[in-house]
C-alpha positions as CSV (number, residue, x, y, z in Angstrom):
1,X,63.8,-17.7,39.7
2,X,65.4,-15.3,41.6
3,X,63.1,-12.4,43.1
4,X,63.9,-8.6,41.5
5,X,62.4,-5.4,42.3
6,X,59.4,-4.7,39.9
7,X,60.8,-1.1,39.8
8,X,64.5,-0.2,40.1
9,X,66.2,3.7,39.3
10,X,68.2,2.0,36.6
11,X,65.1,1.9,34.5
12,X,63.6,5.1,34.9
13,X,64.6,7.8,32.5
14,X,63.3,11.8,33.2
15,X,63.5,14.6,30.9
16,X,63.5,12.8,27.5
17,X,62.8,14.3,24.2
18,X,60.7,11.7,22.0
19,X,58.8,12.2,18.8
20,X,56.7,8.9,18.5
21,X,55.3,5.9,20.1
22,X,57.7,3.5,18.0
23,X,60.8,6.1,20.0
24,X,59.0,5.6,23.6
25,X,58.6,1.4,22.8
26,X,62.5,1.2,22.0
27,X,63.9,2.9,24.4
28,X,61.2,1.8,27.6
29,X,61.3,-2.0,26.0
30,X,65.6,-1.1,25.9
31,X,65.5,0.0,29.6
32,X,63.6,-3.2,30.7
33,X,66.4,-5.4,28.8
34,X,69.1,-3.6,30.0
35,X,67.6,-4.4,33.6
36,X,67.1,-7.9,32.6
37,X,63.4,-8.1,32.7
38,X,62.8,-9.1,29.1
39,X,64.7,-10.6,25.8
40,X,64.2,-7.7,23.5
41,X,61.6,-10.3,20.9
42,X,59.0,-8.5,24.1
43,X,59.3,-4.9,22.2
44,X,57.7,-6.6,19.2
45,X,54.6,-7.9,21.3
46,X,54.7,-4.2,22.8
47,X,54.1,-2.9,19.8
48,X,51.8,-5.6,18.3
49,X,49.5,-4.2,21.6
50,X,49.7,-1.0,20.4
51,X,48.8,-1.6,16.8
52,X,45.6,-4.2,17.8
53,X,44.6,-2.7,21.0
54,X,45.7,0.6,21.2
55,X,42.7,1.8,24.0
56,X,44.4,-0.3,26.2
57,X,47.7,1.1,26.0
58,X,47.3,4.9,27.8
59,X,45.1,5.9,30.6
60,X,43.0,8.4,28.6
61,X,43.0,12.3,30.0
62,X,46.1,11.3,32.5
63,X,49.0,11.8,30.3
64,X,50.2,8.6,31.0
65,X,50.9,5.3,28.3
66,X,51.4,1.9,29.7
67,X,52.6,0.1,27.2
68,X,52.6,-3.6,27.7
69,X,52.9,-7.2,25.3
70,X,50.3,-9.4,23.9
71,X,49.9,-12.7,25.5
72,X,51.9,-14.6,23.5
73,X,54.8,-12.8,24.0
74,X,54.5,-13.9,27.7
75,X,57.4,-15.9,27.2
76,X,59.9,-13.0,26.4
77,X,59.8,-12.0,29.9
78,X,62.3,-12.8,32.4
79,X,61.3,-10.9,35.5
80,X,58.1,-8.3,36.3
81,X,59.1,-5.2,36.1
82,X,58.4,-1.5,34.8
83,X,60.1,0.8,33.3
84,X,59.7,4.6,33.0
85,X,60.3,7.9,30.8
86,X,59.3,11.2,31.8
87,X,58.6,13.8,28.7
88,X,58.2,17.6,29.7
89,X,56.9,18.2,26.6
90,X,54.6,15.0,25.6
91,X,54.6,12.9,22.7
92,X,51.5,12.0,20.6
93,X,49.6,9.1,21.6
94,X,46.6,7.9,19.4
95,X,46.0,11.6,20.1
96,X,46.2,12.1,23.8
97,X,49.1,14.1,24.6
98,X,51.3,11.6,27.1
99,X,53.9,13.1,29.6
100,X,54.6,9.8,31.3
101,X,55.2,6.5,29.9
102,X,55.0,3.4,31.8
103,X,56.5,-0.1,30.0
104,X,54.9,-2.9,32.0
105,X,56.3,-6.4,31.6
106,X,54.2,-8.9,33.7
107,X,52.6,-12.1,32.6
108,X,49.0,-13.1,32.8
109,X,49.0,-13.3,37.2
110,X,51.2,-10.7,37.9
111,X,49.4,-8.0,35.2
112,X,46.7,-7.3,37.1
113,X,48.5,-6.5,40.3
114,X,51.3,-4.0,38.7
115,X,48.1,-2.3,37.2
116,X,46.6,-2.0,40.7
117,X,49.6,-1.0,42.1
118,X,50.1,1.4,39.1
119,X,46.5,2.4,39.8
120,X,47.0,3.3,43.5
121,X,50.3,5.5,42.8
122,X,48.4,7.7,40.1
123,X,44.8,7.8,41.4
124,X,44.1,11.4,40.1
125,X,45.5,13.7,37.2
126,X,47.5,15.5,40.5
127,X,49.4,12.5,41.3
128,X,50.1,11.9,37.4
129,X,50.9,15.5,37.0
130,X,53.1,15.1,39.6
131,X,55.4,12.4,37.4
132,X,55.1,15.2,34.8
133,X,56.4,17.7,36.6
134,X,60.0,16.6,38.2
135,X,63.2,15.7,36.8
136,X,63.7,13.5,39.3
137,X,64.7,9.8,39.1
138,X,64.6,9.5,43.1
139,X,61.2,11.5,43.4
140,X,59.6,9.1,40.4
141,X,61.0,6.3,42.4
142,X,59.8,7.2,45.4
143,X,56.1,8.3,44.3
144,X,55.3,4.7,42.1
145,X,57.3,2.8,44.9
């Protein structure tokens, strides 16, 4: 398999308007297929997740979602990667109010690390307010990179 950045500018969207969770699953699970990091059957497992384990889906008073597939769909993924849309305004998530979302495909091994990583880039509300707060693909980049 041929290596690929985990995060590429392609798949980062900024300034989106979006309504629901179901809107911020198609169009971050689109982004990752587009980039060739998944076969789109891996938005389904994305949104199984969120419907069985939805606590495990956001990062609870950070604004942020990280959406990512059950176990089993494992197999739609090509490449780890991320993918990432910026909301000014929010969107609704199991009642937190999200400004960030943050589509992770990884399988079982590589999960844990994207997390840390993730973890490292947004270690306070600041740094996630910071996402929030620009328009900017290259600043996003640059700040989870």
């Amino acid at each position: 398999m041929i290596s690929k950045p985990v995060l590429v500018k392609e798949a980062i969207l900024v300034d989106q308007e979006i309504q629901t969770i179901d809107e911020c699953l198609e169009i971050s699970g689109k982004l990752l297929i587009d980039n060739e990091y998944i076969e789109p059957e891996y938005i389904q497992s994305m949104k199984e997740k969120v419907e069985k384990h939805p606590y495990t889906t956001y990062l609870p008073g950070a604004g942020v979602a990280i959406p990512h597939g059950m176990s089993q769909g494992f197999k739609f993924i090509k490449h780890t990667g991320i993918s990432i849309l910026q909301i000014p305004r929010g969107v609704d998530w199991l009642g937190e109010k999200v400004y960030i979302v943050i589509a992770i495909a990884a399988n079982s091994e590589e999960h844990m690390n994207v997390l840390a990583s993730l973890g490292d880039a947004i270690e306070s509300e600041e740094d996630a307010k910071r996402l929030w707060e620009t328009n900017s693909v290259e600043k996003i980049y640059d700040i989870l990179n």
